[in-house]
N, C-alpha and C positions, 0 to 999 in steps of 0.2 A: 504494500500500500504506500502510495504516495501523495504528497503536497505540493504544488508547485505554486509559485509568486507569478505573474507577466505583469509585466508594465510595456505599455503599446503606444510608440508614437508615431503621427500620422492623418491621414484623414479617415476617423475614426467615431466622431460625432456627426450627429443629424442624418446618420447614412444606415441605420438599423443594425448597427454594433450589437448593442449589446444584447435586442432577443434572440439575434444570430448566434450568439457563444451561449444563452439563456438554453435555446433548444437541442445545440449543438453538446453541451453539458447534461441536461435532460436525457437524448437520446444514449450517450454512451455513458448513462448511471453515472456520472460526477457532483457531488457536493460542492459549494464553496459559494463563491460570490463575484460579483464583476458590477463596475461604477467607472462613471465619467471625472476625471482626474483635468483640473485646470489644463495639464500635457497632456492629457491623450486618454489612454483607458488602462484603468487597474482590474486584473483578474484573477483571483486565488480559485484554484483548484483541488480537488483530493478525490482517489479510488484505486482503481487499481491500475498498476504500473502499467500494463498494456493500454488500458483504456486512457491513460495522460497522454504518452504517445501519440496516438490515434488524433487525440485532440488539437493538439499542436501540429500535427501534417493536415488536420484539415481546417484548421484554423490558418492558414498562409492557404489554402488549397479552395474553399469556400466560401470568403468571407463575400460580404453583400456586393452587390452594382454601387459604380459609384467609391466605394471605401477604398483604402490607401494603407497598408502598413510598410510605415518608413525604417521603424527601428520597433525590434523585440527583444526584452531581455527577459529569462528565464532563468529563475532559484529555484530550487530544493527547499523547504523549510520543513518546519515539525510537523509532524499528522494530528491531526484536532480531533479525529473519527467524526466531522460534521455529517448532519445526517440530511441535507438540503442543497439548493441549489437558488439565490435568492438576487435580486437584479436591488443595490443598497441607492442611496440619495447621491444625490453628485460631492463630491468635495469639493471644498474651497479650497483657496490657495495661490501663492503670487508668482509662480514660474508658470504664464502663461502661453504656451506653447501649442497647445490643440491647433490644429488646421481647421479655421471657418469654413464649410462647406461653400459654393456658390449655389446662384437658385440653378433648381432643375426643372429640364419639360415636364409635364402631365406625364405620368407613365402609364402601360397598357390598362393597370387594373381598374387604377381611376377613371379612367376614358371612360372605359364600358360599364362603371355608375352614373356616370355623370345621365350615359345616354339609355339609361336603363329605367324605362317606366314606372316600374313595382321600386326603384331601390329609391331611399330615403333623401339620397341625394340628388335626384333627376334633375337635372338644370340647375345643378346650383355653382357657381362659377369661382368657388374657391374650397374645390375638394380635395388635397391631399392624402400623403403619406411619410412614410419615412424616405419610400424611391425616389420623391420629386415634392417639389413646389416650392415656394421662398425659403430661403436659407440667409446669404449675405443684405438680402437689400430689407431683413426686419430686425439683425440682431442685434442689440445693444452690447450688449456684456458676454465675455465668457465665463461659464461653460454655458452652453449652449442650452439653456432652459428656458419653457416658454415664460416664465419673470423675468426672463432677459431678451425680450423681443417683444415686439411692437403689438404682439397676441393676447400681452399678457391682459388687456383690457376686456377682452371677453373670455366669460368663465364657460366652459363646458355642460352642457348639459348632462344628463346621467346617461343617456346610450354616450356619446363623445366621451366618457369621462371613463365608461366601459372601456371601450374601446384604447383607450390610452392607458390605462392600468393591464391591460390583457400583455404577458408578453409572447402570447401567441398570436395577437394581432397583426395587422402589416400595417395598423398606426398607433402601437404600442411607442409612447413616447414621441409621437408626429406632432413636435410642438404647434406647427401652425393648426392641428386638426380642429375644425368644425362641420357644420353642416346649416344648413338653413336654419333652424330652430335659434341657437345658437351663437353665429358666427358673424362675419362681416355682410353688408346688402350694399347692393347697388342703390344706387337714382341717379337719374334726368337730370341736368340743369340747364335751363336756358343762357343766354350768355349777360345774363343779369343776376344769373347765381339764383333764380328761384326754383324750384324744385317740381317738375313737371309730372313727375310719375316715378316708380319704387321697382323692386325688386326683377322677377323676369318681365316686368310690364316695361321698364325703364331698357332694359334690353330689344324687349321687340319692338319699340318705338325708334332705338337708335339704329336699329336695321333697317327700319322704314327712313331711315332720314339720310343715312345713307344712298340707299336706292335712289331718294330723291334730288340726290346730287349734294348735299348738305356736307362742310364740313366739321367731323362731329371728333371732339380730343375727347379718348380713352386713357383712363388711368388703370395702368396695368401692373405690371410686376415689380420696375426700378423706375416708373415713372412714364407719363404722359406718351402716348400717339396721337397723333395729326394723323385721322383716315378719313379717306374719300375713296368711291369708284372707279376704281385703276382703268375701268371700260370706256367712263365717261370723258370727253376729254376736254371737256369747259370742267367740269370740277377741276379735273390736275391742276389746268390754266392760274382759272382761281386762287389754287391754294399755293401756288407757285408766285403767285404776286402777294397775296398774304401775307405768305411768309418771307419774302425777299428772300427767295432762291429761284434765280433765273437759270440756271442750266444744270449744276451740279443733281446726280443721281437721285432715283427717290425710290426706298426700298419697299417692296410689293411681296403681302403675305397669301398665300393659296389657299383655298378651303382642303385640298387635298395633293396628294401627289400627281394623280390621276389629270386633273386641271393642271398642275404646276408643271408638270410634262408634255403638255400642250401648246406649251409658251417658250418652256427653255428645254435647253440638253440637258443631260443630267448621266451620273456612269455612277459605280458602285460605291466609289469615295465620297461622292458630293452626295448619295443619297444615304449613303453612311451617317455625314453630319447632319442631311435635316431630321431624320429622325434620331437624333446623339440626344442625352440629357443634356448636350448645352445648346442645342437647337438654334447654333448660329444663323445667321442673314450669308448667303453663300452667294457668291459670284458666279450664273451661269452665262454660254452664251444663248444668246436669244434667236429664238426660231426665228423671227419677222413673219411671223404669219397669225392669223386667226385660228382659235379654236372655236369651233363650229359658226355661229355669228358671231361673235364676241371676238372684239380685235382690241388689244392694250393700247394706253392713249399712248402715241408717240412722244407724247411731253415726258410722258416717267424717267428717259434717259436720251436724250437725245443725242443724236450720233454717236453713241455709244454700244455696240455690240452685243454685253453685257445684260444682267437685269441681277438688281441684289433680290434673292428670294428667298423668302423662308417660309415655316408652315405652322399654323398654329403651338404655341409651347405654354400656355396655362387654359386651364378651363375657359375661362371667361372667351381668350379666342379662340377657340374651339366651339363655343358656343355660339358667339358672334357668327360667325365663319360658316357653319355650318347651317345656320339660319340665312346667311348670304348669298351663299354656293358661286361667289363669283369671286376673284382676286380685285383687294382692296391695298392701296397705300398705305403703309404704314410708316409714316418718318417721325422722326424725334418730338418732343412736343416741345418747342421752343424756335422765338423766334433767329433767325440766321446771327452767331455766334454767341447767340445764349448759353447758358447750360440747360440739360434740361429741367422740366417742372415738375416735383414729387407732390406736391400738396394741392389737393384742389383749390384754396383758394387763393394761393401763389398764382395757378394757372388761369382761375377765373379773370385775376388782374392782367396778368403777362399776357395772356393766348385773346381775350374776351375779340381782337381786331382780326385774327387768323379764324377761331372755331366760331360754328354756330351754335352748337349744342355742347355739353360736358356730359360721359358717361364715368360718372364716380361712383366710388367706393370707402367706407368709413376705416379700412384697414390701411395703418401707417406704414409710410416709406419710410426707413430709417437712413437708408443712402441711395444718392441716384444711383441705375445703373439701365448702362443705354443697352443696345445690343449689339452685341460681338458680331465682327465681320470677316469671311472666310474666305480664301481663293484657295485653287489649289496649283500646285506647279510639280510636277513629272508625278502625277497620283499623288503626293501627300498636301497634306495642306496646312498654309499658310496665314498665319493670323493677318490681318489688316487693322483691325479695332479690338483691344483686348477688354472683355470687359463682361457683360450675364453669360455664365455656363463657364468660367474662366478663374475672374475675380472673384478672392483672392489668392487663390490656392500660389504657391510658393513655386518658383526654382530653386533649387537645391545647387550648394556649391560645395567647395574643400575646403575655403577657409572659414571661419569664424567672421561672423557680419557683425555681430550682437553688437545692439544700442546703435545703429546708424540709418538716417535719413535721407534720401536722395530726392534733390525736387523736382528732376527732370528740366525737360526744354522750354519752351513758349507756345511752340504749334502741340496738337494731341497730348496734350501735357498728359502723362500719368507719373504716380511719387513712388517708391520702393523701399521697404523698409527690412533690413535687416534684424535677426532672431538667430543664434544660435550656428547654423548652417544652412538657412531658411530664409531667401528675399521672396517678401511677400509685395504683390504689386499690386497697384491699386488698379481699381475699374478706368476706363476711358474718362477723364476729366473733360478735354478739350482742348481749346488755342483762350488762350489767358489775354484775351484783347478788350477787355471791357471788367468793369467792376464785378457783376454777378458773373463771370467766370472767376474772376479770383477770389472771391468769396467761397466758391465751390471748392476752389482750389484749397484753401485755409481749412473747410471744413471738412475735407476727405482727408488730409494729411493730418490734420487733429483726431480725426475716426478711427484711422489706420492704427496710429501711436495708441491713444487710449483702449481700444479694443483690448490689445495683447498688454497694456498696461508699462508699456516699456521705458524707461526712461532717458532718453538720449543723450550720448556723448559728443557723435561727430555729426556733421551734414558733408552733404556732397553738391556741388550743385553745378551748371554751367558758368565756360569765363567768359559768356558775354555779359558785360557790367549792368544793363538796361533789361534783361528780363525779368518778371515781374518775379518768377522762382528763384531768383538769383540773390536778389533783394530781399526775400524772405528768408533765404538761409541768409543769409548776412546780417542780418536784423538780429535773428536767434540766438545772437552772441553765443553759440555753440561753434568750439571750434571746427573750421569750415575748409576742406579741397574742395578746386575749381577744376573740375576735370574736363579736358579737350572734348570738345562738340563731338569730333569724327572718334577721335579715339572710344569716346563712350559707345557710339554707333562697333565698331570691333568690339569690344570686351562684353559687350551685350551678347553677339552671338557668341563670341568665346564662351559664355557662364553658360548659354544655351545648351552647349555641347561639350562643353566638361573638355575644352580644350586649354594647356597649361605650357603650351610652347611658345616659341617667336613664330607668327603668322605673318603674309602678307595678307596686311586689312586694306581692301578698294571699297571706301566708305564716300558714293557717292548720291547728294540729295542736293536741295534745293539755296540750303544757306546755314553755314556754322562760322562762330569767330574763330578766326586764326590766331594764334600767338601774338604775330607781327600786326595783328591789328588790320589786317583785311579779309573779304570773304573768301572764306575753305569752300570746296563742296566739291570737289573732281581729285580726291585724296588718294595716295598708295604708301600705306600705314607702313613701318616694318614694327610688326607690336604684341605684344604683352599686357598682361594684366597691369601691371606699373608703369610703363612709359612706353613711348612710342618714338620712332624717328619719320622722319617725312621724309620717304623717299624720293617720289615724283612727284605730279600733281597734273591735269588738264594745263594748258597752257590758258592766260588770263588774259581776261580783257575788260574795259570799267561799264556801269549798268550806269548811264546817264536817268538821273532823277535819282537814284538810288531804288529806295522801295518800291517807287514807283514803277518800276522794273518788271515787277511779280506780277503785275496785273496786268501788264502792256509787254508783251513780246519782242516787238517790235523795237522799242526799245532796245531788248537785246542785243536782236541784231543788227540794229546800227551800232553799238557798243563796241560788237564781233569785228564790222566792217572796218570801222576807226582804227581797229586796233592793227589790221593789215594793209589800210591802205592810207590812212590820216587825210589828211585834206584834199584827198582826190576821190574821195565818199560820195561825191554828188556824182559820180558819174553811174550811181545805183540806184539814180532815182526813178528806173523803171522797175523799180522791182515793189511787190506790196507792201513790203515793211516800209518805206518811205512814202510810197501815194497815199497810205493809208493816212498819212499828217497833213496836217495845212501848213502851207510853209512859213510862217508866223513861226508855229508849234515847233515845226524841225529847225527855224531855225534857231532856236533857242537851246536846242537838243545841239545840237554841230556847237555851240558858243561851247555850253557847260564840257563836251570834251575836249575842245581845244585851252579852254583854260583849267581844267582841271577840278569843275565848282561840280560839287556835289555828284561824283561818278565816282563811287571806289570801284577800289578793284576786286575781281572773282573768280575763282579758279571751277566754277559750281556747275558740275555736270547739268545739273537742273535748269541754269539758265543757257546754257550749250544746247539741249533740248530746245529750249523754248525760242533761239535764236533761230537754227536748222526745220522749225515750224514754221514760222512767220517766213523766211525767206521762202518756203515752197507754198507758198500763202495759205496756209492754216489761221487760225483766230488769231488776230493781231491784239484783241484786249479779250481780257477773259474776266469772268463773275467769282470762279475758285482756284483753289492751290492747283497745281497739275494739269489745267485743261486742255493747256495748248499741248503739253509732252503725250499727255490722254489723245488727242487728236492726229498726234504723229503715229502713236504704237497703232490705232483704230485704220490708219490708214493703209497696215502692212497689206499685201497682198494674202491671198488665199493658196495661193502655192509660193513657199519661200525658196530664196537661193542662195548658193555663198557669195553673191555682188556684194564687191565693197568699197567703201571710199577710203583712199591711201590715209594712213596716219602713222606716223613718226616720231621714235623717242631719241631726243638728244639732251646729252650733257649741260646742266645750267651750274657752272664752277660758282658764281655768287649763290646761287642759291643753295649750293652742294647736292644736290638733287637733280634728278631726269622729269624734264618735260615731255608732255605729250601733244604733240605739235600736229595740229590739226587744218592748217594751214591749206595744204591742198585739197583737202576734206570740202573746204567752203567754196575753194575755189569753181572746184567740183560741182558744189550745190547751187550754187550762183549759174552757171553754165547750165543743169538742167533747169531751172527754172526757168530761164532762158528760153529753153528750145521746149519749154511746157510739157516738160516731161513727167508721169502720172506722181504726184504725191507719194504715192504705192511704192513706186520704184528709191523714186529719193530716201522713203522711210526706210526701207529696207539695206539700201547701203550705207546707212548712215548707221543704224543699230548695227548693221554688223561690223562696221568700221569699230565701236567703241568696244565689240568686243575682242577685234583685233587688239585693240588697245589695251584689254587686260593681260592677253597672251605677252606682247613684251614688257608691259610690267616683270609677270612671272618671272619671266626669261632672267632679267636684267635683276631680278633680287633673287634668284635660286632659291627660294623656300617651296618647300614643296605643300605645303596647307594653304590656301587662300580663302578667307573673310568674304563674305559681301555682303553689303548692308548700308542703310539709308535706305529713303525714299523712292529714289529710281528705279529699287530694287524691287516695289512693286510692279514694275512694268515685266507683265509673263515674258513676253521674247526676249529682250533685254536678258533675265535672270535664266532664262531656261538653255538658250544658246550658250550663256558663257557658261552653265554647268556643263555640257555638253563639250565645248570646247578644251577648258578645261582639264577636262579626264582625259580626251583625246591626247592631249600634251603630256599626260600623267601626272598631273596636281589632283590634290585630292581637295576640293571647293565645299567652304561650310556656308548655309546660308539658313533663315530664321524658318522657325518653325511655330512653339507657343506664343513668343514675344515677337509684335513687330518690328519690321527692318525701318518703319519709319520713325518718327521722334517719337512713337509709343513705345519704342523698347529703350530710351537711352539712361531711364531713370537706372537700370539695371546696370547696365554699364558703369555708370557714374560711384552708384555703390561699391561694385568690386575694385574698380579703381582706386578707390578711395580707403580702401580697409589697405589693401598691397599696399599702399604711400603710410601707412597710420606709422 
């Protein structure tokens, strides 16, 4: 006879732990006990020696969907002859460690109550269990008990309260568990906040209003949707001016697969994730056709291939949805660079100009959380927006993080907070350009900290002096590294993939500060967790207007032009990047580079892109980040080839470093523009020119591991050919997987940079 101790860390809470070792201990006659410990789970054990055994192989072998053991340790201790097997109260205690679950979809069992006539729950749109439903966006405190989440205000009724003492139940311990009687209701509100109608009446009304072309904000899971008629295409229009988003994507939810394969492609991976407990928004491409009458409004995505889609992932749509049966918009519920809205009457005020109706709910948001956005690149897939099904489960590293803060960038802001061996990151924040995103910002980075209770030693943050995260670690009087924009961009995926060597990092994106004080972005890292040396770089040229740059292409590429031809630039004024100016406008543009006023300088793939756009006359001013590079990739052709435009690495002795000399490259693109040669063709030898350009990088730094990461590196062909090329050369190419490659993965970066430097 035997006693054995575990102690379990891991994602272990909110995931049906512990009726799982309850029955699991039952079945093979064991005694003892098992509770949720601040770290993780405590399990005492006692029977007989084969049956401990048997326990522990199926406890790593069985344990629930969804759970995680990180670390087990297992003692021997005295035999008690207990005669039980008893599920004890949670402990308190201040090594906060446990892994916060994220919310999960609806799972099958719940489904088929929801839509089950006789069952108790039939349409009630916040039925859970321990498989699924809110987790991160109600907890307040750990451990994970419903007095510590946003539930805790409604009491259980006696079936619910069954039901949650049962530990043969499958909502034994389902903190958020209710049902109608009990639990959270809906209603109606007109955009005056009066309250129009309750419960599923308030539902079937928001589907009529809907249909009627109305745009109606849903409060869901992490917060508010802006939905309309994805059919109709005066609604999109509408909500498209509403909102002030004139072109950028707008993400479209299906009633089912069945429909959502009638619009897009879809292959085993991608339908892998929409039905995944984190039920991401996935990038397919789009059929351009109608299913049966029904044709999606062209405004959803204009010019763009793609369609973000995803499929219902809590009751509520599910319910909507299936009362709809037609695919409906669902985008963020806030207006363009808000954060979003958790609180109806936050949203009554903020949204009352965008919606016509409110469908809320009396259950709290305790943190926003948007939804995660997914591509995928050679079958596996790629995060875009990290953030519900996601946030905040951890990357695991080798060193010790404990007590450190990261506050990320300025664009997609997200913060990282170090535990142990354990960076936990936060949900999708945003681009910190306005008050109520850095309010969000303050308030998730406060969330983050206080949850795990941790109390801070170091921060980490970017060396540009003017971002707003920058200044917040600064402020903290905690002592503070400023780690390199790109370099964080590398050490990100480095923590990704548990690489601990000297890489070459090619951290290419739209704009990071450099040391010397001008813009990075076309970088060739040689680098490590602690430092980096700058190899090469794109070759530079200055962004007249500066910022103004990012919106105006054009721009660019007269920047480009100046830089190879200086005051014989006017003889390009047939090209679209300069007819598109009044000559006023340009010529004020031609002053500012000739004297040097307000044009720094850019090494920034991202505006390299956005120059080689505008010249083959793509969008000369754009509404979002990326549309004009968006335009270029959209443009590839349908059968690709190895055409490329020449580019060249030479020797820069001041700069001790190799440039990537792109020179003929423009010349080149100048020439077909010229002779009106298709976009298609330009895009194509232009992406494959840059990825000639990472091959002699390679070359020219003999490391055999290559980095890639930034922004750019969302563009599929872009990333997918230099994986491809790459290996052809025999580098072995890392590139993001959970964390994005955009400024949503840099918070990561910055922390392990930051612990190596301590």
């Amino acid at each position: 006879m035997k006693r054995i101790h575990f102690h379990i860390q891991g994602v272990v809470q909110g995931v049906g732990f512990r009726p799982f070792v309850y029955r699991l201990a039952a079945e093979l006659g064991l005694a003892g006990w098992v509770m949720n410990a601040p770290d993780g789970v405590t399990i005492e054990i006692e029977g007989q020696e084969g049956a401990c055994e048997k326990f522990l192989t199926r406890l790593k072998e069985e344990n629930p969907p969804y759970s995680r053991i990180d670390d087990l340790q297992a003692n021997v201790m005295a035999f008690e002859d207990s005669r039980t097997f008893v599920i004890k109260e949670s402990e308190g205690g201040n090594d906060k460690t446990t892994l916060v679950m994220p919310d999960i979809a609806t799972c099958p069992e719940c489904l088929a109550d929801i839509f089950d006539p006789d069952n108790r729950r039939y349409l009630y749109p916040f039925t859970n269990c321990t498989h699924c439903g809110p987790r991160y966006s109600i907890i307040e405190a750990i451990p994970y008990d419903r007095a510590n989440t946003s539930m805790k205000h409604f009491h259980m009724c006696p079936r619910c309260q069954s039901e949650y003492d049962d530990p043969l139940d499958r909502r034994f311990h389902a903190q958020p568990n209710a049902c109608p009687q009990c639990g959270p209701q809906l209603e109606l509100w007109d955009n005056s906040g009066e309250v129009t109608c309750q419960k599923h009446e308030a539902m079937r009304q928001a589907v009529a209003d809907i249909n009627q072309g109305k745009v109606v904000a849903v409060k869901g899971l992490g917060g508010f949707h802006l939905m309309v008629d994805a059919t109709n295409d005066e609604a999109v229009k509408r909500l498209r001016a509403r909102k002030h988003r004139e072109a950028k994507p707008l993400a479209i939810m299906f009633p089912s697969l069945a429909i959502l394969e009638a619009f897009c492609e879809t292959s085993a991976v991608s339908k892998g994730l929409l039905f995944s407990g984190e039920a991401p928004i996935v990038l397919l491409k789009n059929r351009r056709r109608s299913a049966a009458d029904t044709a999606l409004s062209e405004d959803i995505a204009p010019g763009n291939p793609y369609l973000g889609a995803m499929l219902p992932y809590t009751p509520l749509h599910h319910i909507l949805l299936r009362e709809l049966n037609k695919p409906v918009i669902a985008t963020s519920g806030n207006v363009t660079d808000e954060p979003i809205c958790i609180d109806q009457d936050e949203a009554l005020e903020r949204l009352k100009g965008i919606a016509d109706l409110f469908l809320v709910h009396n259950r709290g948001i305790v943190r926003q959380v948007d939804d995660s956005v997914v591509t995928i690149i050679h079958d596996q897939p790629m995060l875009l927006r990290r953030a519900r099904g996601y946030a905040p489960l951890p990357v695991q590293v080798k060193v010790d993080v404990s007590r450190t803060l990261a506050v990320g960038g300025h664009l997609k802001n997200t913060v990282a907070l170090g535990n142990k061996h354990n960076v936990f990151i936060s949900q999708h924040i945003g681009d910190l350009e306005n008050a109520l995103a850095f309010e969000a910002f303050e308030k998730t980075t406060k969330s983050l900290a206080s949850l795990y209770e941790i109390p801070l030693n170091k921060m980490a943050a970017d060396l540009h002096p003017d971002y707003f995260s920058t200044k917040y670690a600064a402020n903290s009087r905690k002592p503070l590294k400023r780690v390199q924009h790109h370099h964080a961009h590398v050490v990100s995926c480095m923590a990704e993939h548990d690489v601990d060597e000297k890489v070459l990092g090619v951290a290419w994106d739209g704009t990071g500060y450099g040391p010397d004080k001008t813009i990075w972005g076309g970088e060739f890292l040689i680098a490590d967790q602690k430092g980096y040396q700058r190899a090469g770089f794109l070759k530079t040229f200055r962004l007249p207007g500066g910022d103004m740059a990012v919106k105006e292409p054009r721009r660019s590429a007269i920047g480009l032009l100046y830089e190879l031809y200086g005051g014989e630039v006017e003889k390009f004024k047939d090209l679209p990047s300069f007819s598109s100016f009044a000559p006023k406008d340009l010529a004020v543009i031609l002053q500012m580079l000739a004297k040097n006023i307000n044009a720094p300088v850019t090494s920034s793939a991202g505006r390299l892109f956005d120059a080689v756009a505008s010249l083959a006359g793509l969008p000369q001013i754009i509404s979002f980040e990326g549309q004009a590079a968006m335009a270029l990739e959209f443009a590839l052709p349908k059968v690709k080839g190895d055409d490329a435009y020449p580019v060249s690495l030479k020797k820069d002795e001041k700069a001790k470093a190799f440039i990537i000399d792109w020179t003929r490259m423009i010349e080149e693109v100048i020439a077909d523009a010229r002779k009106k040669t298709t976009c298609g063709t330009i895009a194509l030898k232009f992406h494959n020119a840059l990825v000639e350009a990472i091959i002699l990088a390679a070359k020219e730094v003999g490391l055999k591991k290559v980095v890639l990461s930034g922004g750019c590196f969302q563009n599929r062909y872009l990333l997918e050919r230099a994986i491809t090329r790459l290996k052809e050369e025999g580098y072995v190419p890392f590139w993001h997987s959970q964390v994005p490659p955009n400024d949503g993965g840099i918070a990561l970066g910055q922390l392990v940079s930051a612990v190596y430097n301590a």
